[in-house]
C-alpha positions as CSV (number, residue, x, y, z in Angstrom):
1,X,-14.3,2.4,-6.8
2,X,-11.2,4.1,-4.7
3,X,-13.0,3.9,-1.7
4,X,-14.1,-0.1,-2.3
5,X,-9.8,-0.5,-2.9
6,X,-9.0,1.5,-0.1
7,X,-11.3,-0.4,2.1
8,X,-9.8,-3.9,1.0
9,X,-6.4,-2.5,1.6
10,X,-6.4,-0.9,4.9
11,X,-10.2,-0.5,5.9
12,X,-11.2,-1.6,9.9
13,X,-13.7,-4.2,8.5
14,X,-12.7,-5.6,5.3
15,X,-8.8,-4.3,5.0
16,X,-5.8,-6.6,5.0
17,X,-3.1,-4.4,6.2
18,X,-5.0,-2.0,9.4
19,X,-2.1,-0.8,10.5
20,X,-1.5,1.4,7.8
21,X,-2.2,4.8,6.4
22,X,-3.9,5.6,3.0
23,X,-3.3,8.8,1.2
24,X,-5.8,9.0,-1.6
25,X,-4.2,10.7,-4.9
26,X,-6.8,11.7,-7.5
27,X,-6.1,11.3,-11.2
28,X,-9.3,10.2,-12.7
29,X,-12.4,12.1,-12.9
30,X,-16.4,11.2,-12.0
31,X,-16.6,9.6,-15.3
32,X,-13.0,7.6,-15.6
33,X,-10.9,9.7,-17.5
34,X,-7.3,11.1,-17.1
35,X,-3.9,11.9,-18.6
36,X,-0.9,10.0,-18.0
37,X,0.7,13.2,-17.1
38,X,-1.5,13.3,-14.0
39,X,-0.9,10.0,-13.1
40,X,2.5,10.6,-13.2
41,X,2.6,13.5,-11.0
42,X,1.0,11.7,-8.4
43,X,3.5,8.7,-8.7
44,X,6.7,11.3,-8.2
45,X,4.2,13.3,-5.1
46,X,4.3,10.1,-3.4
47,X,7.9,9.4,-4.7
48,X,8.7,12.8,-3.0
49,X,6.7,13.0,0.1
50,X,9.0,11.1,2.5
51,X,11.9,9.6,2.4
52,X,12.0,8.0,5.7
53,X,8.3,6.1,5.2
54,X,7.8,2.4,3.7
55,X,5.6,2.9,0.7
56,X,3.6,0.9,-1.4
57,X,1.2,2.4,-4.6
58,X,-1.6,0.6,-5.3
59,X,-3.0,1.8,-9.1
60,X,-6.1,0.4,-9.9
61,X,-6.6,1.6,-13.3
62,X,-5.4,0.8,-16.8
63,X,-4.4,2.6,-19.8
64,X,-5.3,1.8,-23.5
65,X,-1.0,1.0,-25.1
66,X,1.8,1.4,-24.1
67,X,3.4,4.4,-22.9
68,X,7.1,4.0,-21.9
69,X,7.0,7.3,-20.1
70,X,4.4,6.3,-17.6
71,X,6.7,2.5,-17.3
72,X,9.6,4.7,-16.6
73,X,7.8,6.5,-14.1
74,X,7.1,3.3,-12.1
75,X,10.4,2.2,-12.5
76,X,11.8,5.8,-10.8
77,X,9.7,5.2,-8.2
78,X,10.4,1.3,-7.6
79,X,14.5,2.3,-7.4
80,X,13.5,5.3,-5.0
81,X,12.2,2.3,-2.8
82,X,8.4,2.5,-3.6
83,X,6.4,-0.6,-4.2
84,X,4.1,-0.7,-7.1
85,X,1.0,-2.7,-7.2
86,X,-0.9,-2.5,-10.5
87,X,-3.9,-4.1,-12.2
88,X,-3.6,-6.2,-15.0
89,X,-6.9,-5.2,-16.9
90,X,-10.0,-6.0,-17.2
91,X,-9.7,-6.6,-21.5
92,X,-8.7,-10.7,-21.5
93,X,-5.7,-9.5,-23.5
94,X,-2.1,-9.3,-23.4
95,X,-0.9,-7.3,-20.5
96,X,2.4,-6.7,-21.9
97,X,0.4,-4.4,-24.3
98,X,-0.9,-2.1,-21.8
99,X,0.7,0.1,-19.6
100,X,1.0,0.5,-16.6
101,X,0.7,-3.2,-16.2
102,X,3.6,-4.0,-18.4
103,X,5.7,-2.3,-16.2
104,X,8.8,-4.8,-15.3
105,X,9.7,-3.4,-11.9
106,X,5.7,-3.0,-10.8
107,X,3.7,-6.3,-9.1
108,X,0.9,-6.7,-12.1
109,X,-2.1,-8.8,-10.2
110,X,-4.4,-10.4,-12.5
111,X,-7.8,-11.5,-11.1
112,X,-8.9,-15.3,-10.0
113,X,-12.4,-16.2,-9.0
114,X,-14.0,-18.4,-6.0
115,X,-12.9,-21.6,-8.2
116,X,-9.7,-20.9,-8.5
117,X,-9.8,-19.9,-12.1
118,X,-8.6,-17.1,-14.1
119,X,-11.2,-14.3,-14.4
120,X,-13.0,-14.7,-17.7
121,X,-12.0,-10.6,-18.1
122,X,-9.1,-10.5,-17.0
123,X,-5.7,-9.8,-18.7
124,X,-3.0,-11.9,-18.7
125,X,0.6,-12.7,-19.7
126,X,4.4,-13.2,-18.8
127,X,4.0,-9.3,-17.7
128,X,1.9,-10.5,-14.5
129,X,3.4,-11.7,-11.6
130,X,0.6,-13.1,-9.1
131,X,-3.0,-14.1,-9.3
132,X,-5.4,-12.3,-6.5
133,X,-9.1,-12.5,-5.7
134,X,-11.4,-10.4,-8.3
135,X,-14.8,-11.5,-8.5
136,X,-18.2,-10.3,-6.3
137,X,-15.1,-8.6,-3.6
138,X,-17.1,-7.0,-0.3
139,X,-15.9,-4.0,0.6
140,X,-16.3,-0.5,2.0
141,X,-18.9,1.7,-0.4
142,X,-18.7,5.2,-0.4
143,X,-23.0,6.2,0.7
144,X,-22.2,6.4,4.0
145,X,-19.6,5.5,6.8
146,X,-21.9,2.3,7.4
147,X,-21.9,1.2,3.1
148,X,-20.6,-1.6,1.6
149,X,-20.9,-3.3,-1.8
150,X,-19.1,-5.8,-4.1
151,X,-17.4,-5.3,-7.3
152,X,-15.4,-7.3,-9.5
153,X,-12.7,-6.9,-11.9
154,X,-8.6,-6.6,-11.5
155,X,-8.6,-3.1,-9.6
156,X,-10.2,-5.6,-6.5
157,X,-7.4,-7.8,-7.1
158,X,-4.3,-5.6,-7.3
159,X,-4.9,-4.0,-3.5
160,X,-5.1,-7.4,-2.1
161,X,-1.9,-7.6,-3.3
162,X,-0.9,-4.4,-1.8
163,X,-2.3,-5.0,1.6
164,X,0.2,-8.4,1.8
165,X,2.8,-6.4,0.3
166,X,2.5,-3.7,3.6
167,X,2.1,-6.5,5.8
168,X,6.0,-7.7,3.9
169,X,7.1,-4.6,4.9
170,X,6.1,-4.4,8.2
171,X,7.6,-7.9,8.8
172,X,10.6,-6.7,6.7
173,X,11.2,-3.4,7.1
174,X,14.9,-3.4,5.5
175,X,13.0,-5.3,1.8
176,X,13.6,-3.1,-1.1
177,X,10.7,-3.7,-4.2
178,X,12.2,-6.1,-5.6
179,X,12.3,-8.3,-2.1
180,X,8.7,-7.8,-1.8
181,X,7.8,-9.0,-4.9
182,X,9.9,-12.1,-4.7
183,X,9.1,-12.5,-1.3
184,X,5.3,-12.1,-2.8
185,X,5.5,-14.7,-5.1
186,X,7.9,-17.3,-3.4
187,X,4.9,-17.4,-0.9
188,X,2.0,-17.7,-3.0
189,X,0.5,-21.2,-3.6
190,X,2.0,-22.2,-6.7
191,X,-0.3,-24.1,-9.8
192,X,-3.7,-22.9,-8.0
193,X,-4.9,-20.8,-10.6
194,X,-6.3,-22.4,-14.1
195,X,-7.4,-21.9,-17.0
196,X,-4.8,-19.3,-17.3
197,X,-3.5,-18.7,-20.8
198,X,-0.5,-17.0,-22.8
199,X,2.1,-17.9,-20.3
200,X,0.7,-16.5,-17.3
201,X,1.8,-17.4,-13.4
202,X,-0.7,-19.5,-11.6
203,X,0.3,-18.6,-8.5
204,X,-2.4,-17.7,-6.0
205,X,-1.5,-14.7,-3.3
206,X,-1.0,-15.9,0.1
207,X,-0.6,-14.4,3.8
208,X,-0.6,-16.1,7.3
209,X,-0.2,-13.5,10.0
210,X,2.3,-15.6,12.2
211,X,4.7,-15.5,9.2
212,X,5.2,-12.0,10.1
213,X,5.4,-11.7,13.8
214,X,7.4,-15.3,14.1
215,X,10.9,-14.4,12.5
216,X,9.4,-16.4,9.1
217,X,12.8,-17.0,6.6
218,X,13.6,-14.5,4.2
219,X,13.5,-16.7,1.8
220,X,10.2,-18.5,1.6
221,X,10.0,-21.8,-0.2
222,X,8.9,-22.1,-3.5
223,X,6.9,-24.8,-2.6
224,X,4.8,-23.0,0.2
225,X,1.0,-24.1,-0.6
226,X,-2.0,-23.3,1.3
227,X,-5.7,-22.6,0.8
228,X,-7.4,-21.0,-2.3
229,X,-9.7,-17.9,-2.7
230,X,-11.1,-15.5,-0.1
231,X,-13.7,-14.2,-1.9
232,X,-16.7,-13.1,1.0
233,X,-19.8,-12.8,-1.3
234,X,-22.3,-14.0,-4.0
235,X,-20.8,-14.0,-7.6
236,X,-22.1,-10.3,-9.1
237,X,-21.5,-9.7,-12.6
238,X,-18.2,-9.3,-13.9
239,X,-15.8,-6.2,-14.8
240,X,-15.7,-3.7,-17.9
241,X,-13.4,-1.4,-18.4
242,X,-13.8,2.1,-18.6
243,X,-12.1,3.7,-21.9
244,X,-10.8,7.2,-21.5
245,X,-8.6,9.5,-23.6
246,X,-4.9,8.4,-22.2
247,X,-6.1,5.8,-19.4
248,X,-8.8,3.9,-17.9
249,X,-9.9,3.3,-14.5
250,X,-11.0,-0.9,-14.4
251,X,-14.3,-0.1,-12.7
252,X,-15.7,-3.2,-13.0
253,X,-19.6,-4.6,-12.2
254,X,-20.9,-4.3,-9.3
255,X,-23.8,-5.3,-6.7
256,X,-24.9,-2.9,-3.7
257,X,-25.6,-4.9,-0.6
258,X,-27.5,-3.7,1.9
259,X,-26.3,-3.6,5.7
260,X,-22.5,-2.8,6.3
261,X,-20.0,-2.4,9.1
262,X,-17.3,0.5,9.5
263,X,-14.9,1.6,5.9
264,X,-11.6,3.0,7.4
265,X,-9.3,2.5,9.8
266,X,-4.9,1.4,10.3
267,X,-1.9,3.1,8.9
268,X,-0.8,2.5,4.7
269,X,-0.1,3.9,1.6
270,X,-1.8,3.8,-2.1
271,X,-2.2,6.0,-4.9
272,X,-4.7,6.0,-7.6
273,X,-7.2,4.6,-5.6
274,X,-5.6,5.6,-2.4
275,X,-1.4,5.3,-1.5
276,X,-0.2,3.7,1.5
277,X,2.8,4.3,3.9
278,X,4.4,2.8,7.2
């Protein structure tokens, strides 16, 4: 699971920022389950391990409530200057329920499939700001240097997210979190995502490279529309979550392929799946 995110964030083959570095952050054992106290230590380690590095956390995983401890935490580290990427869920409920993805300073991704439409598991809600690709995602696999797989559910969709929001920051490096979300969502092609319910955004993340490297505006337009999904392989089943004690990893279904090119490679941050800096 962290090493299929990690690849999609950051990985040589399959990444979409490579020119970052990912610090991986355990909190979650072999079988899914953690505290929240864990998860927030590794939020305030990565809070507190440079002050002079562009950050971005990527958590794929989700909890079971609310806990306004673990929001606060993201909040602490989204005013220290931290981006924070999270996964809606994999439960078709109300993110706003659930933390962390209720979290009002984090980026909550929900998932979309190849057609464009919301991801029959995945949560949803005012409390998500973006729809990203979460269904049959190639990526690295963690048998070998060579492995890769797909896997589907939200936790593939929030570091596709987080690899466009270090490619924001490499573009921008003077953005604070709350530039790089709007700066996320401005871009994103607006009304591309349906069958989304409760309120939710239908807007579908979106990067072109030359943005970056051409001076693009500061302030995107609204109306900025390209292309839908970038999903690379054959539909595979779709995600479950994993219930645990005080959180759950979104581990999602999967389907091992069978030939693979290289798993890591560039410069980012993540956490919780891996944390990325500049």
């Amino acid at each position: 699971h962290g090493t299929h995110v990690a690849g999609t964030i950051g990985g040589s083959s399959y990444g979409i920022a490579k020119n970052v570095t990912i610090y991986t952050s355990r909190v979650l054992n072999c079988a899914g389950s953690g505290t929240t106290s864990g998860i927030i230590a590794a939020i305030r380690w990565v809070v507190n391990r440079s002050t002079t590095r562009r950050k971005v956390i990527n958590m794929s995983l989700g909890g079971q409530g609310e806990s306004p401890t673990l929001d606060q935490a993201i909040v602490t580290a989204t005013s220290s200057g931290v981006v924070v990427v999270v996964a809606a869920g994999n439960d078709d409920v109300d993110a706003c329920d659930i933390s962390p993805a209720r979290s009002p300073s984090a980026i909550t991704v929900m998932a979309s499939d190849r057609n464009d439409r919301r991801a029959s598991f995945s949560n949803y809600g005012t409390c998500c700001d973006i729809n990203a690709p979460g269904v049959a995602i190639l990526s690295a696999g963690n048998s070998s240097n060579t492995d890769y797989m797909t896997m589907s559910g939200t936790s593939m969709a929030a570091p596709h997210v987080a690899g466009v929001a270090a490619l924001v920051l490499q573009a921008f490096p003077s953005y604070n979190p709350a530039q790089v979300a709007d700066y996320l969502v401005n871009l994103a092609t607006p009304g591309k995502v349906t069958q989304t319910v409760g309120g939710s955004p239908t807007r579908l993340l979106y990067w072109e490279s030359a943005l970056g490297s051409s001076g693009a505006s500061s302030s995107p337009s609204t109306g900025t529309s390209q292309t839908g999904t970038s999903q690379t392989a054959p539909s595979s089943s779709q995600g479950s979550s994993g219930n645990t004690v005080e959180s759950s990893f979104d581990l999602g279904s999967f389907e091992r392929t069978s030939d693979a090119s290289g798993i890591v490679g560039g410069t980012f941050l993540a956490i919780l799946a891996a944390y990325v800096h500049m």
